[in-house]
C-alpha positions, -999 to +999 in steps of 0.1 A: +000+000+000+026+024+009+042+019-028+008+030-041+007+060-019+046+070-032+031+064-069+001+084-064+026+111-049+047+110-075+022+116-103+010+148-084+047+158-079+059+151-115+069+187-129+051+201-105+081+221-091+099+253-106+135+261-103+141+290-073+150+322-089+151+359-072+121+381-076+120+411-097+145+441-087+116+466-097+092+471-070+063+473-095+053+469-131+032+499-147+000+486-159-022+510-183-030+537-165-065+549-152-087+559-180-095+592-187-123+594-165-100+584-140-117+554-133-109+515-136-123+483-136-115+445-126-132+409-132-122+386-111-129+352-132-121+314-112-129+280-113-132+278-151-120+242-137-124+223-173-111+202-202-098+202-235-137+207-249-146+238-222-181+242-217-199+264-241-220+276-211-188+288-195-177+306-227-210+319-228-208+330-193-177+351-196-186+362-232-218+383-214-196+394-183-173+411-206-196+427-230-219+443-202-187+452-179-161+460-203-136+455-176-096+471-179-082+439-165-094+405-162-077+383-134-080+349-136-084+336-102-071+298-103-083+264-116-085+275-149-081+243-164-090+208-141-058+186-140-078+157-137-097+156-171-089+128-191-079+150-219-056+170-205-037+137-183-015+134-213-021+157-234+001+198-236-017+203-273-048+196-254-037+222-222-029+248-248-063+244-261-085+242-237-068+278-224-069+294-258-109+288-259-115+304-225-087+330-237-104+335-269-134+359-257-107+383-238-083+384-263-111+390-290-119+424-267-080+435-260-082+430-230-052+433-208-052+399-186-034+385-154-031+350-144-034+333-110-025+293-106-049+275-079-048+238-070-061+223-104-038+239-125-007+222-130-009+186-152+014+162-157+021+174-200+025+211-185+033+223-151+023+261-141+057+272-151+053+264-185+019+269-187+029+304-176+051+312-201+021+296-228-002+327-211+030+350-214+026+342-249-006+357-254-014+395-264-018+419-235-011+398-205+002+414-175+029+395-155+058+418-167+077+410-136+075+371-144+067+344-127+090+341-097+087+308-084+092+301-048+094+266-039+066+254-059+047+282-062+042+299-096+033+334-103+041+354-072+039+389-086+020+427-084+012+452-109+008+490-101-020+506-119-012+547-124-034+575-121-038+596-156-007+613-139+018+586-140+015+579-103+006+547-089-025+546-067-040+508-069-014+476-062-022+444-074-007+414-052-013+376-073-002+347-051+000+311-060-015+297-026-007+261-035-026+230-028-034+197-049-065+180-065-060+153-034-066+180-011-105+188+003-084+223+022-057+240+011-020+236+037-003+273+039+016+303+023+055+294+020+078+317+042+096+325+013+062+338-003+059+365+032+094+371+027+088+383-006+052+398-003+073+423+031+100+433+012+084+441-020+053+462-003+082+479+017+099+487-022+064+499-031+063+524-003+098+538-004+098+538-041+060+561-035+082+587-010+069+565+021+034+565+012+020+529+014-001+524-022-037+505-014-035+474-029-060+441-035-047+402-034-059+381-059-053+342-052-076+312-050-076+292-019-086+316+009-073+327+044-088+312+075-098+341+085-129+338+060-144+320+089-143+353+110-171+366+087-193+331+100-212+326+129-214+289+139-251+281+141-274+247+148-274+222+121-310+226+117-307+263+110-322+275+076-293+279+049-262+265+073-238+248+055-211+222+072-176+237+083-146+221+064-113+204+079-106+221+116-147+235+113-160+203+102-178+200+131-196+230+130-224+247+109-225+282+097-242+312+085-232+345+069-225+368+101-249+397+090-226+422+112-197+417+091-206+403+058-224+426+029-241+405+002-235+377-016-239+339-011-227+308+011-231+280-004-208+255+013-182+255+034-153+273+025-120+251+023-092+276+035-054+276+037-058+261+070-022+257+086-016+293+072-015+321+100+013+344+085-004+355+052-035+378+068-013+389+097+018+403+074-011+421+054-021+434+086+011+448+098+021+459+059-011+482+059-016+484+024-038+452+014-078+467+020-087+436+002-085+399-010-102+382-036-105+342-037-120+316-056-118+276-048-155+273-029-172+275-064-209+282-044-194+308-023-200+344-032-198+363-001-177+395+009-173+410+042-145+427+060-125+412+091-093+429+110-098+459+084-096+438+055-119+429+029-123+394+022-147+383-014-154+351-034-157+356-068-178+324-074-174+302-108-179+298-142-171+265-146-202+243-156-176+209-159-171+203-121-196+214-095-214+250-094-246+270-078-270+269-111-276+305-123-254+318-093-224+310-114-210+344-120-177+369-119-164+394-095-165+433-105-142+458-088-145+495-097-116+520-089-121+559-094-081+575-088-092+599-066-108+577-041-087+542-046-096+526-012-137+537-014-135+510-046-171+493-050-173+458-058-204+434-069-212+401-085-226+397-119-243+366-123-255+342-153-290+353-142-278+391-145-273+386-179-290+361-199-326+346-191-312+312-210-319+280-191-292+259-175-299+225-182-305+206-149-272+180-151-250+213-154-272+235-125-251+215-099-228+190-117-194+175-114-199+146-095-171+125-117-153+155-122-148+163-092-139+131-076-126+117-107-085+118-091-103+088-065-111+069-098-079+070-111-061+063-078-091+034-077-078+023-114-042+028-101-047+003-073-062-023-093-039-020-121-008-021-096-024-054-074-031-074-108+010-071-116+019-080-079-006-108-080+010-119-120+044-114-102+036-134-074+016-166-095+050-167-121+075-169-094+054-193-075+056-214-109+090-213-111+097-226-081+077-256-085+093-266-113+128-262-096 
């Protein structure tokens, strides 16, 4: 059993990892400035979570965000591909494809992208380095300062975003927070990671004449502190949903006293070893808030300790979603006011009336556990050789 375990290790492992090499010397990359107007806008789009063959629902679904929204920047927010599909086991032609369809409706619109890696991303054909430098092949997108691995961790990076006077008011923080298909929660933010997160804000504010610049984090698996914005409630309470990993054995509801809109729709799964992440935020002062994806029926926001924490939902219709609650995050910026930013969901039902079908309203039940049928497959495959090994050497000792 243990050799099984080791295999099964080894297939999640297998270029998984990114050679260590020292971030960035600048302390931020301009993006376009703010419009005219002086105003600026970001989609936050996650859990596109799919195959080769993405879902036309989920093209559809991002087609309409963009064309009513006609965002500045679209982040996407982790799992943007599902490691696990068949199609993309073996397959990097079949990676490459599946993210130039989803890609297709941004870069149709010129729109300037960044990329975030969650705990789907990274297949055995094409690990999130090289998939990185696939999406750094593609018109407009934003990771100037490049990928920065840290330990395994791809696509630690920011982006400034200047006022119409070549000043930066708005940073952008994108963290890989880690994790594997194999994991229900996520584990923790490396030390290296809050090593580089301190001394790059402190850049940022000595490079701005001492001035700390507002910023927003964008990576998928959440902080623990997301449960701060719960209240643990009876199981029989209308619309609780079960804790996960250390609050499995708890229920909860939106705490109405810190949370302002959106929806809970399961438990969320956070980083759940991690303590360091929200607490060097803290003492940096300049992240107001964080968006996350991972929990694909969560669509919450509320503010904890001073920071804003949000779900941005999901798109994805291949593994499991919330019906016509799949959706995007919207942030809107105006340069004069950077940290009284607004932000909203836009739903599927915001902008079509077109009916899900019902097997896609909540799907994904062999998508999502699909990694337990290949381990299942795995198992069997590996006790019929020992069992072949074992009847031939039996037979040869007989005969001798």
């Amino acid at each position: 059993m243990n050799s099984v375990l080791a295999i099964a290790a080894a297939l999640l492992l297998v270029s998984c990892s990114a050679p260590q090499v020292p971030p960035t010397t600048s302390p931020y990359q301009a993006l376009a400035q703010f419009k005219a107007d002086g105003t600026f806008k970001i989609m936050s789009i996650s859990d596109i979570q799919d195959g080769v063959n993405v879902s036309p629902y989920a093209i559809q679904l991002i087609t309409l965000a963009l064309d009513k929204e006609t965002p500045d920047l679209v982040v996407l927010d982790g799992d943007n591909i599902f490691d696990w599909s068949p199609s993309l086991l073996f397959s990097a032609q079949n990676v490459k494809k599946s993210i130039d369809t989803f890609m297709a409706p941004i870069i149709e619109r010129k729109i300037p992208f960044a990329v975030v890696f969650g705990n789907h991303d990274s297949t055995m054909p094409m690990n999130k380095q090289a998939q990185w430098d696939y999406f750094a092949s593609l018109p407009r997108f934003q990771g100037f300062a490049g990928a920065n691995p840290i330990g395994d961790r791809v696509g630690n990076y920011n982006l400034a975003i200047d006022n119409t006077s070549g000043a930066p008011v708005l940073n952008l923080w994108f963290f890989d927070s880690g994790g594997h298909t194999l994991s229900a929660v996520g584990d923790t933010m490396l030390p290296g990671q809050i090593d580089w997160y301190k001394t790059t804000s402190d850049k940022i504010k000595a490079a701005n004449g001492g001035v700390t610049v507002p910023s927003i984090v964008f990576q998928h698996i959440p902080v623990p502190q997301i449960y701060d914005l719960l209240t643990p409630v009876d199981k029989s309470t209308p619309g609780a949903v079960k804790g996960s990993g250390a609050q499995s054995g708890n229920y909860y509801v939106l705490d109405s006293t810190k949370t302002s809109g959106g929806v809970l729709g399961e438990g969320p799964c956070p980083l759940q070893h991690d303590q360091s992440e929200f607490a060097a935020w803290q003492s940096q002062g300049d992240v107001m808030a964080a968006v996350f994806g991972h929990d694909h029926n969560n669509s919450f926001q509320g503010t904890t300790g001073g920071i804003q924490l949000m779900y941005d939902a999901s798109v994805g219709f291949y593994s499991y979603g919330n019906g016509d609650l799949h959706g995007v995050r919207v942030l809107e910026f105006n340069q004069d006011s950077v940290t009284q930013f607004t932000t909203r969901m836009v739903y599927w039902k915001d902008l079509t009336t077109d009916t899900i079908p019902a097997n896609l309203a909540y799907d994904g039940g062999f998508a999502h556990g699909a990694q337990w049928g290949y381990i299942a497959v795995a198992v069997v495959i590996i006790a019929g050789l020992v069992t072949a090994v074992v009847l031939v050497v039996r037979k040869i000792r007989r005969r001798a």
